[in-house]
BALOBA-1460 file (C-alpha; in Angstrom, 3 decimals):
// residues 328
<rec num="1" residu="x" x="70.711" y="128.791" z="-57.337"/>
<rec num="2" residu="x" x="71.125" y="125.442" z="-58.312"/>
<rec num="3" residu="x" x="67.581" y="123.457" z="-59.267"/>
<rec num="4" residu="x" x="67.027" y="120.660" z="-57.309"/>
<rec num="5" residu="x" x="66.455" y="117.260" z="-58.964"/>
<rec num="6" residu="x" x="63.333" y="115.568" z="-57.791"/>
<rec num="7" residu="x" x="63.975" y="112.505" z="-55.659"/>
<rec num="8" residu="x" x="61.910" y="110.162" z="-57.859"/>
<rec num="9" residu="x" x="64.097" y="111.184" z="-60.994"/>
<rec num="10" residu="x" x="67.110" y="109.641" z="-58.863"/>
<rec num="11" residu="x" x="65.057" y="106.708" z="-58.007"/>
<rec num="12" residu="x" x="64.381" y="105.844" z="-61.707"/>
<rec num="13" residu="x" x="68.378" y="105.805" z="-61.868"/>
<rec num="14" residu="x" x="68.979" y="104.275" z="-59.496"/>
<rec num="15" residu="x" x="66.539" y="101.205" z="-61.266"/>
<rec num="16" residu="x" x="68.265" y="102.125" z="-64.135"/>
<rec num="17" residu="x" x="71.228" y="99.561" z="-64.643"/>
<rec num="18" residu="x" x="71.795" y="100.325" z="-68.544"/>
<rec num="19" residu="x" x="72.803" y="103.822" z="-67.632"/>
<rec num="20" residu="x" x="75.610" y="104.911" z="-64.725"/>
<rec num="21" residu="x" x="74.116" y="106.263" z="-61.534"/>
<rec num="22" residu="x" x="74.824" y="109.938" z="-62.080"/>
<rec num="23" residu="x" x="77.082" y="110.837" z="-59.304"/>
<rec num="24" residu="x" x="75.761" y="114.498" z="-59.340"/>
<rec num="25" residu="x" x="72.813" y="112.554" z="-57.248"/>
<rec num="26" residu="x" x="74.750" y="111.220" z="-54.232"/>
<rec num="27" residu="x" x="74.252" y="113.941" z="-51.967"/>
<rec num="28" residu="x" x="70.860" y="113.515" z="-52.172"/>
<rec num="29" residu="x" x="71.114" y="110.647" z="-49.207"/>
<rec num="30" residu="x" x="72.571" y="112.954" z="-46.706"/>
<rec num="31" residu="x" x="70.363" y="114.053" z="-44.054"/>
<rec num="32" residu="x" x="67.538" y="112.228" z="-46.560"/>
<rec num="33" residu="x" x="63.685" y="113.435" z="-45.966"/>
<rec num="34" residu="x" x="61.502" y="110.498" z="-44.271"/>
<rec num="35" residu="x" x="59.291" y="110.783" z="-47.062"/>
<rec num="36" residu="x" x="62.210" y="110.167" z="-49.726"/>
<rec num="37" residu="x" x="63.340" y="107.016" z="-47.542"/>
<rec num="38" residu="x" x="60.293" y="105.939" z="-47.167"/>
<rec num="39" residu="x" x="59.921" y="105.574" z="-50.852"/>
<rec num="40" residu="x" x="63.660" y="104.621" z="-51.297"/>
<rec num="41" residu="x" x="63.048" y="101.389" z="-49.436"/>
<rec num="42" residu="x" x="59.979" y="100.668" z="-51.204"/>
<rec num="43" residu="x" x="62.082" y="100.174" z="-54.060"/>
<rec num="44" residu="x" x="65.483" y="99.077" z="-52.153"/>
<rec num="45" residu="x" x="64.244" y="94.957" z="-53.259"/>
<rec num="46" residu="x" x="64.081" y="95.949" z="-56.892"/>
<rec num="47" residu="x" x="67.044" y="97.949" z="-57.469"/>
<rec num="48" residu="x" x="70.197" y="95.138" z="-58.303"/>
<rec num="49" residu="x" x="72.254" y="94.575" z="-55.872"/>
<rec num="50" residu="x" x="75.301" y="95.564" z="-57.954"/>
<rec num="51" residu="x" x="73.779" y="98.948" z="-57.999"/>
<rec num="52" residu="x" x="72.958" y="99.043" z="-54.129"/>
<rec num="53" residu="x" x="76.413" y="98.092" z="-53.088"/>
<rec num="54" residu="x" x="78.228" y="100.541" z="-55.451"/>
<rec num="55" residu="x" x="76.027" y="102.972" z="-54.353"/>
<rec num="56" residu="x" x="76.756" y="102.774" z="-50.732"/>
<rec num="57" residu="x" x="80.627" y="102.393" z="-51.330"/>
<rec num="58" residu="x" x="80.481" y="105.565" z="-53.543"/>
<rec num="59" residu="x" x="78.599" y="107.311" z="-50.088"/>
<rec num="60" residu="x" x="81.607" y="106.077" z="-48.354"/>
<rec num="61" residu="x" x="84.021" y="107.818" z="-50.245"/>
<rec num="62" residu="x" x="81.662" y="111.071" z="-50.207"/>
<rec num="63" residu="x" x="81.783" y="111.306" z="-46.865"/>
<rec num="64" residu="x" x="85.399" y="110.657" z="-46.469"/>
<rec num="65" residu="x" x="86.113" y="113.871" z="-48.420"/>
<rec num="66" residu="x" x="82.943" y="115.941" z="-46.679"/>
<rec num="67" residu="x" x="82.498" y="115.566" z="-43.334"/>
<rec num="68" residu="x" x="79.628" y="117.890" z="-43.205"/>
<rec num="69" residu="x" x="77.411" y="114.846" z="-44.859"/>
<rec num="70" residu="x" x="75.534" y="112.860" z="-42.812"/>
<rec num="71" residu="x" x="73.850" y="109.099" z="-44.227"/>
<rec num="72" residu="x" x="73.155" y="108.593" z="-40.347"/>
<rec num="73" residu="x" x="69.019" y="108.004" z="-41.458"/>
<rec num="74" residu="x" x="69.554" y="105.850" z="-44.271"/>
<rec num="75" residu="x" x="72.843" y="103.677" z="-43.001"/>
<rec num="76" residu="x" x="70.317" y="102.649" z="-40.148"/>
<rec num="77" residu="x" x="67.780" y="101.865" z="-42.354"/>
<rec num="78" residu="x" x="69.712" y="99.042" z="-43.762"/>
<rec num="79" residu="x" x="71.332" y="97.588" z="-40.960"/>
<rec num="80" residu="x" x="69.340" y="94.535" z="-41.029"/>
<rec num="81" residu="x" x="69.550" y="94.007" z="-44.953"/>
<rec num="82" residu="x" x="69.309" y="90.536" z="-45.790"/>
<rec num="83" residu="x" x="72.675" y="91.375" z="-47.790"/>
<rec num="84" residu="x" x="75.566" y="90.875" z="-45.393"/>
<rec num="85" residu="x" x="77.755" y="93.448" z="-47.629"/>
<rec num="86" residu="x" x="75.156" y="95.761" z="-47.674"/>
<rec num="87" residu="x" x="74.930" y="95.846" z="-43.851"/>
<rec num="88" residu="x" x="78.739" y="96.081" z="-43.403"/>
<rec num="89" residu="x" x="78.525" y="98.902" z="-45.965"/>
<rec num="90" residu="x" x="75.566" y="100.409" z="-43.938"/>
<rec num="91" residu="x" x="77.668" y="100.377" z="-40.446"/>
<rec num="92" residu="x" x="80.534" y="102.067" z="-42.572"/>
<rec num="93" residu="x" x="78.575" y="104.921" z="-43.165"/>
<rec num="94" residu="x" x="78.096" y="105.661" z="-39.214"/>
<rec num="95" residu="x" x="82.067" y="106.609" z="-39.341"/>
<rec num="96" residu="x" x="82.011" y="108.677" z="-36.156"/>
<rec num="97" residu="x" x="78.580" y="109.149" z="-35.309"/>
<rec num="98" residu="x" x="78.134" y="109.942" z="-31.878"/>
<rec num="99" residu="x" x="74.490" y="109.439" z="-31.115"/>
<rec num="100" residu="x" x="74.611" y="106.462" z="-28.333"/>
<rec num="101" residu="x" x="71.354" y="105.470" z="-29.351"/>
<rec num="102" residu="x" x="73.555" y="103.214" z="-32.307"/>
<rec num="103" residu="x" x="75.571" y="101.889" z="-29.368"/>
<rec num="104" residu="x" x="72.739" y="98.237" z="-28.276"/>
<rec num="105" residu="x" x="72.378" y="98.084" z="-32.037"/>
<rec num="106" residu="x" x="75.570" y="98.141" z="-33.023"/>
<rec num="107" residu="x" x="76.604" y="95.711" z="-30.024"/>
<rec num="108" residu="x" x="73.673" y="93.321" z="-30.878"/>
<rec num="109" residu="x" x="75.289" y="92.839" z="-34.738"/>
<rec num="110" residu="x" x="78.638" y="92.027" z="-33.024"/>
<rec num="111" residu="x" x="77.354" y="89.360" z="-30.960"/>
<rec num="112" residu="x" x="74.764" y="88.284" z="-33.141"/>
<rec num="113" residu="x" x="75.143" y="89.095" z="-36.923"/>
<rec num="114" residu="x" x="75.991" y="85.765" z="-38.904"/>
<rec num="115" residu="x" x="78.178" y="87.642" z="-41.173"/>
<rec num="116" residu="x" x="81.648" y="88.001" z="-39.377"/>
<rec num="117" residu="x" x="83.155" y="90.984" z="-41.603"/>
<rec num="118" residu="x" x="79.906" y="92.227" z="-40.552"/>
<rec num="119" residu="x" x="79.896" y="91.997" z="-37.042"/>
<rec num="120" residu="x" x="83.790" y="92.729" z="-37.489"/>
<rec num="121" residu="x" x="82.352" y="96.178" z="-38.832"/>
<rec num="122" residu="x" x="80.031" y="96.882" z="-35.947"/>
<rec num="123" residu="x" x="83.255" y="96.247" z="-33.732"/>
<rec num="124" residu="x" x="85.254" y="99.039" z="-35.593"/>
<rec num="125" residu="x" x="82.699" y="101.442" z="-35.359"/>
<rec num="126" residu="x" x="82.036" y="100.563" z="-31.417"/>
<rec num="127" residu="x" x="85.393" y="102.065" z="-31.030"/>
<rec num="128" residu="x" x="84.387" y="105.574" z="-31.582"/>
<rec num="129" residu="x" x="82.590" y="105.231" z="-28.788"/>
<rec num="130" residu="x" x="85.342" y="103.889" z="-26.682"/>
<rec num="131" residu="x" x="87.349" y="107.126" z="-28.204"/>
<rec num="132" residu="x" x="84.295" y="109.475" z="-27.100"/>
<rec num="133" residu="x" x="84.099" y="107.870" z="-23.177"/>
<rec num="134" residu="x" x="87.615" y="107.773" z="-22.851"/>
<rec num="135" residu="x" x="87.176" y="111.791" z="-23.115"/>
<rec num="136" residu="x" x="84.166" y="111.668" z="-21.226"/>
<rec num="137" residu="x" x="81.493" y="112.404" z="-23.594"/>
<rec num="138" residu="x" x="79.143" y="109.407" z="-23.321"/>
<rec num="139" residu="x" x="77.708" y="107.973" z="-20.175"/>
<rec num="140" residu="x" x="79.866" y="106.160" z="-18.373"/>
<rec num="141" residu="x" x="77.712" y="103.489" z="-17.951"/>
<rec num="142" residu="x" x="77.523" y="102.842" z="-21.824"/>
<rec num="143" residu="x" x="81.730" y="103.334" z="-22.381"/>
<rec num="144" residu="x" x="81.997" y="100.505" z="-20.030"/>
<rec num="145" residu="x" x="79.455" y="98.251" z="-20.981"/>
<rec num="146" residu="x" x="81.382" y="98.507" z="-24.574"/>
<rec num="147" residu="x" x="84.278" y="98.283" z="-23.433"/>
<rec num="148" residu="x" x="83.348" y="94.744" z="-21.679"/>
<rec num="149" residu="x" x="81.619" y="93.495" z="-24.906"/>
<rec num="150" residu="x" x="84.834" y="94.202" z="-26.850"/>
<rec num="151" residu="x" x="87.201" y="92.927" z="-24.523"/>
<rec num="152" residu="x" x="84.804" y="89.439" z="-24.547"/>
<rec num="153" residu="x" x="84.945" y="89.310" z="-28.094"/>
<rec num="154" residu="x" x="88.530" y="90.296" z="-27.902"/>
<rec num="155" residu="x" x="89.666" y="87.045" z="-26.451"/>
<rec num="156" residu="x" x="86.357" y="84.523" z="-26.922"/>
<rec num="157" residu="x" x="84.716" y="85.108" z="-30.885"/>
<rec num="158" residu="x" x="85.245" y="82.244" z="-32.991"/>
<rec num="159" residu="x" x="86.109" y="84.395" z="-35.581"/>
<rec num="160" residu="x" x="90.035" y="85.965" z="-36.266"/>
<rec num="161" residu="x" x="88.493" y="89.011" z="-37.657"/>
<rec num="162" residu="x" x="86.394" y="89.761" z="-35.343"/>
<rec num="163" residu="x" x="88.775" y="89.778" z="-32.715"/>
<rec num="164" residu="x" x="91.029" y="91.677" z="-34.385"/>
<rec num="165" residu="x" x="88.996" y="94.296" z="-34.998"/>
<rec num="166" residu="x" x="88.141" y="94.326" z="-31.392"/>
<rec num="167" residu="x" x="91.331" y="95.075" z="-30.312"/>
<rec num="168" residu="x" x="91.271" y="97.709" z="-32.358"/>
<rec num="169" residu="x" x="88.527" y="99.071" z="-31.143"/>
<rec num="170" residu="x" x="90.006" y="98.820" z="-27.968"/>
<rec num="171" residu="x" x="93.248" y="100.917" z="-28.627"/>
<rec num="172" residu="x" x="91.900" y="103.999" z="-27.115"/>
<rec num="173" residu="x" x="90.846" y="102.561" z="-23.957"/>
<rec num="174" residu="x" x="92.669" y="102.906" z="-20.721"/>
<rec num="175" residu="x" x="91.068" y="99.463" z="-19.109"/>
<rec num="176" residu="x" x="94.246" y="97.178" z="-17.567"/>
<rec num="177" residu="x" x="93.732" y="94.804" z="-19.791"/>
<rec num="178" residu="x" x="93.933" y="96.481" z="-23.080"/>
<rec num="179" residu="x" x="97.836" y="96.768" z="-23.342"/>
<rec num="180" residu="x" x="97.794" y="92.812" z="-23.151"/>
<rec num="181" residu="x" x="95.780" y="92.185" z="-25.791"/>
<rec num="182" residu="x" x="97.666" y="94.529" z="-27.836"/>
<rec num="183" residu="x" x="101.266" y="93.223" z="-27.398"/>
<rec num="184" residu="x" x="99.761" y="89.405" z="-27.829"/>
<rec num="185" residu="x" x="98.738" y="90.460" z="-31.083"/>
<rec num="186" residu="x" x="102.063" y="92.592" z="-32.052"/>
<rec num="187" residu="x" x="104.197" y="89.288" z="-30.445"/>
<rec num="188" residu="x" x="102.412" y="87.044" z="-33.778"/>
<rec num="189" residu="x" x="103.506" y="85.835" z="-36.642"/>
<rec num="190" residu="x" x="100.651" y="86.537" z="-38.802"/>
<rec num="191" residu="x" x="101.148" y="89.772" z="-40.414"/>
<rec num="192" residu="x" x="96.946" y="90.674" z="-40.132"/>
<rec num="193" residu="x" x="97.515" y="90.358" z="-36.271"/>
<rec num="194" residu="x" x="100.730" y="92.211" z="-36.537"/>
<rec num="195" residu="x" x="99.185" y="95.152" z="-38.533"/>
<rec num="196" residu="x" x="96.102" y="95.370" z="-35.518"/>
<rec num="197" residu="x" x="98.269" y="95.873" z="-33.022"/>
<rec num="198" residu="x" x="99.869" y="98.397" z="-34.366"/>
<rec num="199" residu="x" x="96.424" y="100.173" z="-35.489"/>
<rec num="200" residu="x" x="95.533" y="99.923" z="-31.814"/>
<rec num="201" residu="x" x="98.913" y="101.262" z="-30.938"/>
<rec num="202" residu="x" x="98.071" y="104.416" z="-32.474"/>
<rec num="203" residu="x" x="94.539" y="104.802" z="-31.179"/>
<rec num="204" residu="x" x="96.616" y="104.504" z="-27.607"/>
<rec num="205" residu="x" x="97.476" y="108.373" z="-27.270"/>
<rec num="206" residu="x" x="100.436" y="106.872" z="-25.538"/>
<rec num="207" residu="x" x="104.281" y="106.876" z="-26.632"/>
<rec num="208" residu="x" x="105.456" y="103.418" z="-24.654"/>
<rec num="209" residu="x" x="104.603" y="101.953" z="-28.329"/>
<rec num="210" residu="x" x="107.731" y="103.914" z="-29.960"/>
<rec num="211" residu="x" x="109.894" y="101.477" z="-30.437"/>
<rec num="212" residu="x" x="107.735" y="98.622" z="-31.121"/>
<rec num="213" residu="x" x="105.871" y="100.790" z="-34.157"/>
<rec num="214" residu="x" x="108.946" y="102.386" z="-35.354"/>
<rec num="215" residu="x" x="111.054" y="98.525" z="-35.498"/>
<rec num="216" residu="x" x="108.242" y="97.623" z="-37.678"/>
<rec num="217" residu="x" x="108.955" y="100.388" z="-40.548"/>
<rec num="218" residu="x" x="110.732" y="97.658" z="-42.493"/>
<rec num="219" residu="x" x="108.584" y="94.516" z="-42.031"/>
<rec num="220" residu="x" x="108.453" y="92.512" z="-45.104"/>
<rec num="221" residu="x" x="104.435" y="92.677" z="-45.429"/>
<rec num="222" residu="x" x="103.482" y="96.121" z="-47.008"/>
<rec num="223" residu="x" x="100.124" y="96.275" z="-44.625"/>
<rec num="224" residu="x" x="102.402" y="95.935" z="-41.926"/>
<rec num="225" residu="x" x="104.562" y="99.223" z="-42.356"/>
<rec num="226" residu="x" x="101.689" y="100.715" z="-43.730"/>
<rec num="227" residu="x" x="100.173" y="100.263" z="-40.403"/>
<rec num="228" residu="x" x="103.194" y="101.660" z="-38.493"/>
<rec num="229" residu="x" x="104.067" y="104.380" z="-40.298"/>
<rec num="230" residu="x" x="99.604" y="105.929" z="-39.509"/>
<rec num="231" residu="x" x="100.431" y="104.643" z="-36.089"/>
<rec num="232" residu="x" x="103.734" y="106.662" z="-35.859"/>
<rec num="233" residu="x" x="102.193" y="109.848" z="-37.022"/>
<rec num="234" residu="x" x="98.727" y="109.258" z="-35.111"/>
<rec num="235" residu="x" x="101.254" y="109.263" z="-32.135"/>
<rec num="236" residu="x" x="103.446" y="112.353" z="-33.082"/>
<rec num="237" residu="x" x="106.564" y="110.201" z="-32.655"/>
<rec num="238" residu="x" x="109.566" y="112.679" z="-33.128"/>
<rec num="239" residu="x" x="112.008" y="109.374" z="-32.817"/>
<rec num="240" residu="x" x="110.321" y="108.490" z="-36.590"/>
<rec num="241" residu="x" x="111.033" y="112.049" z="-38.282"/>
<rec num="242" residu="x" x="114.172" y="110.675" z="-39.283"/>
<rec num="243" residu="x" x="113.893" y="106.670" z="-40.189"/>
<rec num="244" residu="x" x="110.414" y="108.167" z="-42.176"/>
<rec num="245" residu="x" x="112.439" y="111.037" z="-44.029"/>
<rec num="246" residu="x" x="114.803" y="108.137" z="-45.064"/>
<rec num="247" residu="x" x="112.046" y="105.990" z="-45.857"/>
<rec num="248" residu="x" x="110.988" y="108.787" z="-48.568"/>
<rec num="249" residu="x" x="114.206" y="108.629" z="-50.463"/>
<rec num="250" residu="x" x="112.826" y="104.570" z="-51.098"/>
<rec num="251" residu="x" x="112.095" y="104.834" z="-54.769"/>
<rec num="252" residu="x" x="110.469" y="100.985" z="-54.479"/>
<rec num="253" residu="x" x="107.533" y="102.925" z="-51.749"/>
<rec num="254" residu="x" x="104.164" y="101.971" z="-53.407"/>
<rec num="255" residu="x" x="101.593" y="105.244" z="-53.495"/>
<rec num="256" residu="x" x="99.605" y="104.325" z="-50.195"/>
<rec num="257" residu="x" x="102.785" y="103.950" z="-48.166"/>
<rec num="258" residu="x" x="104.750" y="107.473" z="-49.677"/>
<rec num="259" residu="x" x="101.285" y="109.156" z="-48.821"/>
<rec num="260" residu="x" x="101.539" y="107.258" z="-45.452"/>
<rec num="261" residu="x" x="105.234" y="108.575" z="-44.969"/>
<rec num="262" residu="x" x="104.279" y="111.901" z="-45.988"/>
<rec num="263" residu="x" x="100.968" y="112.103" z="-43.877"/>
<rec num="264" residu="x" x="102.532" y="111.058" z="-40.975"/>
<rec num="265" residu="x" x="105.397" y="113.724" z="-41.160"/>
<rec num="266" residu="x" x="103.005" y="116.231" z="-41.283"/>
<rec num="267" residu="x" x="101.710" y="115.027" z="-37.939"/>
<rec num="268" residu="x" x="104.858" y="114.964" z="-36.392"/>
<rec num="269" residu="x" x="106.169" y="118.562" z="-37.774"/>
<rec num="270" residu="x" x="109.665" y="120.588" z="-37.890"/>
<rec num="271" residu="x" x="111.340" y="122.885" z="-40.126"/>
<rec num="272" residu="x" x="113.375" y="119.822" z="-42.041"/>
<rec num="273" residu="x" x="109.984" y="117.896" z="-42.572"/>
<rec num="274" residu="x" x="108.262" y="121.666" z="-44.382"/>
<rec num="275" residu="x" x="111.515" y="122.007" z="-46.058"/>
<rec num="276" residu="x" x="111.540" y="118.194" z="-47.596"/>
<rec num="277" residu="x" x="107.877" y="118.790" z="-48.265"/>
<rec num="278" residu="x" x="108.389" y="121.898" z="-50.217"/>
<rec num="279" residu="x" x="110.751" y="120.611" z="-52.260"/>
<rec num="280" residu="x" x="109.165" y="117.316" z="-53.450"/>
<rec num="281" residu="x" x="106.360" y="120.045" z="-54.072"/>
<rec num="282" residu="x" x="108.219" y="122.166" z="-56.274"/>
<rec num="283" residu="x" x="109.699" y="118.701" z="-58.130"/>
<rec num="284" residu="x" x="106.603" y="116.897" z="-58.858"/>
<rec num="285" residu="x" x="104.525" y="116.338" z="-61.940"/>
<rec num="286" residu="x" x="101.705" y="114.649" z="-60.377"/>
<rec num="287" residu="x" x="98.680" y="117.108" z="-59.978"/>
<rec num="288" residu="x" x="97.095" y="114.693" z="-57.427"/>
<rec num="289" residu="x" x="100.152" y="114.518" z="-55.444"/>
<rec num="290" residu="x" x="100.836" y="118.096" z="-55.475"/>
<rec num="291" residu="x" x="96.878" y="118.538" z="-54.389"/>
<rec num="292" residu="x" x="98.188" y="115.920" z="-51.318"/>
<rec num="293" residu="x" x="101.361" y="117.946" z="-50.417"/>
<rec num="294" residu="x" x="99.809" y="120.932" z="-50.195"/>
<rec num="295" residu="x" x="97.356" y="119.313" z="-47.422"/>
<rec num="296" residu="x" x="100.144" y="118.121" z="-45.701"/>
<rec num="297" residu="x" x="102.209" y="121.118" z="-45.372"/>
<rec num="298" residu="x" x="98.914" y="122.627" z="-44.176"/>
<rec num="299" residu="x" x="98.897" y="120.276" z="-41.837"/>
<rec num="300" residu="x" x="102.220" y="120.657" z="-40.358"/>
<rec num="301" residu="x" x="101.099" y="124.674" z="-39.847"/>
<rec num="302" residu="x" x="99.000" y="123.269" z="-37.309"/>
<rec num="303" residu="x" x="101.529" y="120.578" z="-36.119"/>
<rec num="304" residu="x" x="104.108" y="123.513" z="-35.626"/>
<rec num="305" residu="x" x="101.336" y="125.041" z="-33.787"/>
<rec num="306" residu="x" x="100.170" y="123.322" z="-31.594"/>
<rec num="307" residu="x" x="103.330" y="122.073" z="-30.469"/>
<rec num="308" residu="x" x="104.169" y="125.739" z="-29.701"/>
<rec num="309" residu="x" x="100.931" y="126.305" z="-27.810"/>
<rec num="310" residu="x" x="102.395" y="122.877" z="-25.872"/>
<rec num="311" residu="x" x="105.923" y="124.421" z="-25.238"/>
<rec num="312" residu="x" x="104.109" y="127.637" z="-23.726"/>
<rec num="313" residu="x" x="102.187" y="125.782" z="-21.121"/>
<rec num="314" residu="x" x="105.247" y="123.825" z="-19.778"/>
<rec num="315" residu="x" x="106.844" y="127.286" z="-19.428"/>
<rec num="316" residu="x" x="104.216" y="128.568" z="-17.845"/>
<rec num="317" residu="x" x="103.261" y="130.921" z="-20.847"/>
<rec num="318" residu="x" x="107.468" y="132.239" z="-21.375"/>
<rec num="319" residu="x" x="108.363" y="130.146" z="-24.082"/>
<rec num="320" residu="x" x="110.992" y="132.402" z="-25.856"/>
<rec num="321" residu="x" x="112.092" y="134.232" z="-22.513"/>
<rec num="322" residu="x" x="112.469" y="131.242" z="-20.381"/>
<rec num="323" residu="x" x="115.848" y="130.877" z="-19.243"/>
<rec num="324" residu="x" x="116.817" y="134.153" z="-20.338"/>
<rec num="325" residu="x" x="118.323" y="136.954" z="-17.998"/>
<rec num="326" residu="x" x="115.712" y="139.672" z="-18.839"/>
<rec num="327" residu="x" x="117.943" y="142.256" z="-16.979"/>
<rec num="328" residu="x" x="121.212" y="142.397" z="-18.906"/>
């Protein structure tokens, strides 16, 4: 059994700026003991800032990788740092938590935070919560008293961001108005409006957006396509197996777009899309990449699944038989 490092050894690093914070620490913040906050933010003021933003962005990629972490207690703790980064960074760490208690707090940053990539960040993570009333799982009363916040700041903040990130927060929802908003912002010329749109698109559940996402494969501005190509896989568009299977023979594809193109695949499935897989696979000399495939074609298992399960219910449970004259 590993030993367990006392908390006020990883307080002395993190005060510690000659030395690396020892990353072998971080896991000490999930699910943190009162009594080890408690003392962690009677330090917080003396620790650099340097160290205290780093810190939070490295909890951000933890999580990201382990899902089973929760910084719920000490992301809250700092969501009215004086350090506008450091509050943004905070409300990133409450990636899809579901406890509506968050839900006034986080709606009181985005009207009133004087930071706008921070309020922009309270907007993102309000749209979980659209997400979780859309299937019911939150009151209604609090879905659609988000839902009205983010469709005000949708149309009214002062700042671009903001509203962008509204919209995108709206993509899940199934209010009138939402559709709108979206095509306003996929009918501009600005490429950051452009690339909104299309993240809302694919937080839509719903396919009208095929051709609008898939026509914008090829836009000049890499955040763009990047954009697209999530929102075409978030979708399960079978019309973008092919133009995205082409897209993969593009030699000139930077790393976040093949990994895009490859991701999204897997979400849509079929045999040619395991077989294209499996071959860059067996081709590549790129560990991390071959870590990635392997994901993916994991992945498509439960694309190819799922989508069977799907095929038995319209055939009322007689996928392989239906159609079939069981008497000859």
């Amino acid at each position: 059994m590993a030993e367990i490092t006392p908390f006020t050894t990883v307080i002395k690093a993190l005060l510690d700026d000659n030395h690396p914070f020892p990353p072998r620490y971080l896991d000490q913040f999930s699910d943190i003991d009162p009594d080890h906050l408690r003392d962690l933010k009677e330090v917080w003021p003396d620790i650099s800032l340097t160290r205290k933003q780093r810190l939070l962005e490295d909890l951000e990629d933890l999580i990201e990788k382990d899902t089973l972490l929760s910084f719920k207690d000490l992301a809250i703790s700092l969501l009215k740092d004086p350090d506008a980064e450091i509050r943004t960074l905070a409300i990133r760490l409450l990636w899809e938590c579901d406890d509506v208690n968050l839900v006034p707090i986080l709606l009181d940053i985005l009207n009133s935070d004087p930071s706008s990539s921070t309020s922009a960040a309270a907007a993102n993570a309000l749209g979980f919560f659209i997400y979780l009333g859309e299937l019911e799982e939150i009151p209604h009363q609090i879905h659609k008293n988000v839902e009205e916040v983010l469709l005000d700041a949708a149309r009214s903040s002062q700042d671009s961001i903001v509203r962008r990130r509204a919209i995108e927060a709206l993509g899940a929802s199934s209010r009138p108005e939402v559709p709108d908003l979206i095509e306003s912002a996929y009918n501009s010329s600005d490429p950051l409006w452009i690339a909104s749109s299309l993240f809302a698109m694919g937080r839509s559940s719903d396919q009208v957006w095929e051709r609008k996402i898939i026509a914008r494969f090829h836009h000049k501005d890499d955040a763009v396509r990047l954009e697209a190509i999530q929102a075409s896989g978030e979708l399960s568009l079978e019309a973008a197996r092919s133009p995205l299977l082409r897209l993969l023979e593009d030699e000139d594809e930077d790393n976040d777009i093949r990994r895009a193109i490859l991701w999204s695949l897997s979400q849509i499935g079929g045999e040619d899309v395991r077989e294209k897989l499996e071959e860059i696979l067996k081709t590549t000399p790129d560990s991390e990449e071959e870590d990635f495939l392997e994901e993916a074609l994991e992945n498509i298992d439960l694309t190819n699944e799922m989508a069977s399960f799907k095929l038995l219910d319209l055939n009322g449970g007689h996928a392989l038989t239906d159609g079939l004259d069981l008497e000859d």
